[in-house]
C-alpha positions in Angstrom: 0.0 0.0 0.0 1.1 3.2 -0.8 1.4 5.9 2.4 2.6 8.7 0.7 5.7 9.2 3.0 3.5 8.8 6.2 5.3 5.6 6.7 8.5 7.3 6.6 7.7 10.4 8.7 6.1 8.7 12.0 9.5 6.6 11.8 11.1 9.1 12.3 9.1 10.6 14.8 8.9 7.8 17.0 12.7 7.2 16.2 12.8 10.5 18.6 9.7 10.6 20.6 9.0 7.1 21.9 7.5 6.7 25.5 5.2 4.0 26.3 4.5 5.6 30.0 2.5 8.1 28.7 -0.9 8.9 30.2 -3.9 7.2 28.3 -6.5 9.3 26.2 -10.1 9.4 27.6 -11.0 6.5 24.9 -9.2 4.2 27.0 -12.4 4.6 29.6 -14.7 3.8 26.8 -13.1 1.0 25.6 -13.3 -0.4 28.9 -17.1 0.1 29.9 -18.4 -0.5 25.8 -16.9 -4.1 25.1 -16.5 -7.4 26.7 -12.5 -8.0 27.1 -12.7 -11.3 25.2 -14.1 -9.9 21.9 -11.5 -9.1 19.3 -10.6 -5.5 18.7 -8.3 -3.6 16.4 -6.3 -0.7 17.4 -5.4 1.3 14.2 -2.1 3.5 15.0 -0.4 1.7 17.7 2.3 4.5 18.0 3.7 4.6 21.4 1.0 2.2 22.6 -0.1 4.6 25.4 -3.8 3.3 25.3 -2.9 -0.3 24.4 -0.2 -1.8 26.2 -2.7 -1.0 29.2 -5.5 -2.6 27.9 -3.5 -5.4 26.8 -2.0 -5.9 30.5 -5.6 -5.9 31.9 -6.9 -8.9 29.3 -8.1 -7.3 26.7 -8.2 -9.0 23.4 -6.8 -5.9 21.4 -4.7 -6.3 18.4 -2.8 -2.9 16.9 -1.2 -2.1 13.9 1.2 1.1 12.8 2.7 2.1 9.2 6.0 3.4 11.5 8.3 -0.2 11.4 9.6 1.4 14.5 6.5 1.9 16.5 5.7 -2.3 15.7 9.8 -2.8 16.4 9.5 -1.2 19.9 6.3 -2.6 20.9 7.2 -5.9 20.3 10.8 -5.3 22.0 9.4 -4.1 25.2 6.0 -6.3 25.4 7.2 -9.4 23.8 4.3 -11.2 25.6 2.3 -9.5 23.3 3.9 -9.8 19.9 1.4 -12.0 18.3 -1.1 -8.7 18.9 1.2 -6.2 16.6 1.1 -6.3 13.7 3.1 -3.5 10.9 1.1 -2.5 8.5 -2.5 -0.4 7.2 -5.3 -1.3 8.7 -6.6 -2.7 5.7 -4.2 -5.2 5.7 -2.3 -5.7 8.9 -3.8 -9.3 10.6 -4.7 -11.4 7.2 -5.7 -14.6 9.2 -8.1 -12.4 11.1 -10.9 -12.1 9.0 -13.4 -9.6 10.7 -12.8 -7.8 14.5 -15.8 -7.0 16.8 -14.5 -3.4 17.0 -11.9 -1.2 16.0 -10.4 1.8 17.6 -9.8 5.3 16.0 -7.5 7.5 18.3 -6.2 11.1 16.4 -5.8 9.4 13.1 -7.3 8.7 9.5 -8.3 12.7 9.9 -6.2 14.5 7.7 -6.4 16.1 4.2 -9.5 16.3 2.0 -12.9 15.6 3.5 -13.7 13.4 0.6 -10.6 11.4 1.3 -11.5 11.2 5.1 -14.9 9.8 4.3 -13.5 7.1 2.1 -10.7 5.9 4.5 -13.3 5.2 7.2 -15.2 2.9 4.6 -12.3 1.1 4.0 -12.9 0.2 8.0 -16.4 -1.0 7.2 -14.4 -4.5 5.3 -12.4 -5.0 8.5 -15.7 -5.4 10.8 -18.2 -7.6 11.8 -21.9 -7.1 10.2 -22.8 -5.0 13.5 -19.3 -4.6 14.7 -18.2 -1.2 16.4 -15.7 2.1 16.0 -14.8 3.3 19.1 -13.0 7.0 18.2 -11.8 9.9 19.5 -11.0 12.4 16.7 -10.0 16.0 16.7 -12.3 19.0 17.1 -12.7 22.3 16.3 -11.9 24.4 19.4 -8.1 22.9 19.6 -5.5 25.1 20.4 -3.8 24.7 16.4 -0.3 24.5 15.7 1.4 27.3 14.6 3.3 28.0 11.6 0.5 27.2 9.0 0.7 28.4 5.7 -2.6 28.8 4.9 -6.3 27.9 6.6 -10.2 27.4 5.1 -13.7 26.1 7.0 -15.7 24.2 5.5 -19.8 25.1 5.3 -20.3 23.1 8.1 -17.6 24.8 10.7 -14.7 22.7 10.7 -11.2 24.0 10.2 -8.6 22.9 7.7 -4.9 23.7 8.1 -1.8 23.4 5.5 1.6 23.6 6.9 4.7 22.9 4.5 5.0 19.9 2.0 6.6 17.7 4.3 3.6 17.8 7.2 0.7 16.7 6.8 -2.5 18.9 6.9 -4.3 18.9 9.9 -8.6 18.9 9.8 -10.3 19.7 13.4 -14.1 18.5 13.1 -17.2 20.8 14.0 -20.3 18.7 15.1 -22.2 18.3 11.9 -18.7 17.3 10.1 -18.1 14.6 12.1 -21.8 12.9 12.1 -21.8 13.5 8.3 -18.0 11.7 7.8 -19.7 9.0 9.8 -23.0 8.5 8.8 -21.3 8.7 4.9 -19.3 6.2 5.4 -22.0 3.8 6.7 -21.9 3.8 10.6 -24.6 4.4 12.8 -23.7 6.6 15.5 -25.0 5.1 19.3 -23.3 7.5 21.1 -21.6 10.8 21.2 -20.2 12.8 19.8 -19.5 14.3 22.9 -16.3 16.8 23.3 -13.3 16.0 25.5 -10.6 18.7 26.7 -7.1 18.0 27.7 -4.0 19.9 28.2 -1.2 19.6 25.2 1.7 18.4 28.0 4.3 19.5 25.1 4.9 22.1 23.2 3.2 24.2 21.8 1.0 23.8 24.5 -2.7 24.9 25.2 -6.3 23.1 24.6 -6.8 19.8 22.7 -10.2 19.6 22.1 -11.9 16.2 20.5 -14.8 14.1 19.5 -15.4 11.0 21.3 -18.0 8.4 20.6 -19.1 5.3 19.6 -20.3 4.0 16.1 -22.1 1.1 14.5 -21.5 -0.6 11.2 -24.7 -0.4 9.0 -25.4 -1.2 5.7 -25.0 2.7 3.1 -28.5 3.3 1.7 
């Protein structure tokens, strides 16, 4: 699959930022109280594993997979009791012998670029479920603090905020309300609960507000 040198730039990234004793997101809580921890669930992103390696530890039966070699090389380095769960790779492809998961997990990623583009990679999750599996996600809003140095900015109809920064990083699209139940509902899941906003304090720099959506999903057939 081509990644368009996303591949390449989160290893780097995690070449220089890894720390798997990082605090967990909010999504971590749902997770917990929305599944059974035998039901099979993939993690798409694993990065520095800050919401997995816990659930992992406490029984869950979460798989994760990353397009950074480095992020699957550390994680299976440091948890190699878990190895069989990580998996390098999209999420379209990462765990062939698994044919469908019960849920999958969206944390800050797959929301970047064109809405259009957004929509269609969130489809491409629909293949990986079960018939009335789930998406557990938390996905940036609007109301984040954005990073600074962007080149240029627009907002769509609907109130969310796209940012371009220079060629080599990616753009960054924050989420009003009606955005993200229409990227959902267009690419064929049934929203059960949320969206409901989340704050928490950016520890690093730049610092300020991260704002995001977080919810729960249900496959359903497009109409």
């Amino acid at each position: 699959m081509n990644f368009d040198g996303e591949d390449k730039r989160w290893d780097e990234y995690y070449k220089r930022e890894w720390n798997d004793k990082r605090k967990p997101l909010p999504i971590e809580k749902i997770i917990k109280k929305a599944v059974p921890k035998q039901n099979a669930g993939l993690y798409v992103g694993l990065g520095t594993g800050r919401n997995v390696f816990p659930l992992l530890k406490e029984g869950w039966n979460v798989y994760a997979c990353d397009i950074a070699h480095t992020s699957i090389k550390n994680a299976k380095e440091n948890y190699p009791q878990y190895a069989t769960h990580f998996d390098y790779g999209s999420y379209t492809e990462a765990f062939p012998h698994i044919k469908a998961f019960d849920y999958m997990i969206c944390s800050e990623v797959l929301v970047n670029g064109n809405f259009p583009n957004v929509v269609e990679r969130f489809r491409l999750l629909k293949d990986r479920l079960t018939k009335e599996g789930f998406l557990i996600f938390e996905l940036p809003a609007i109301g984040t603090d954005i990073w600074p140095n962007w080149k240029s900015l627009s907002m769509s109809k609907n109130g969310s905020l796209k940012l371009k920064y220079r060629a080599d990083v990616p753009n960054k699209l924050y989420l009003s309300f009606q955005d993200i139940c229409h990227l959902l509902e267009n690419a064929g899941f049934k929203i059960v609960y949320g969206p409901k906003p989340v704050n928490s304090e950016r520890s690093r720099y730049p610092g300020g507000l991260i704002r995001d959506w977080l919810g729960i999903a249900q496959n359903v057939s497009l109409t």
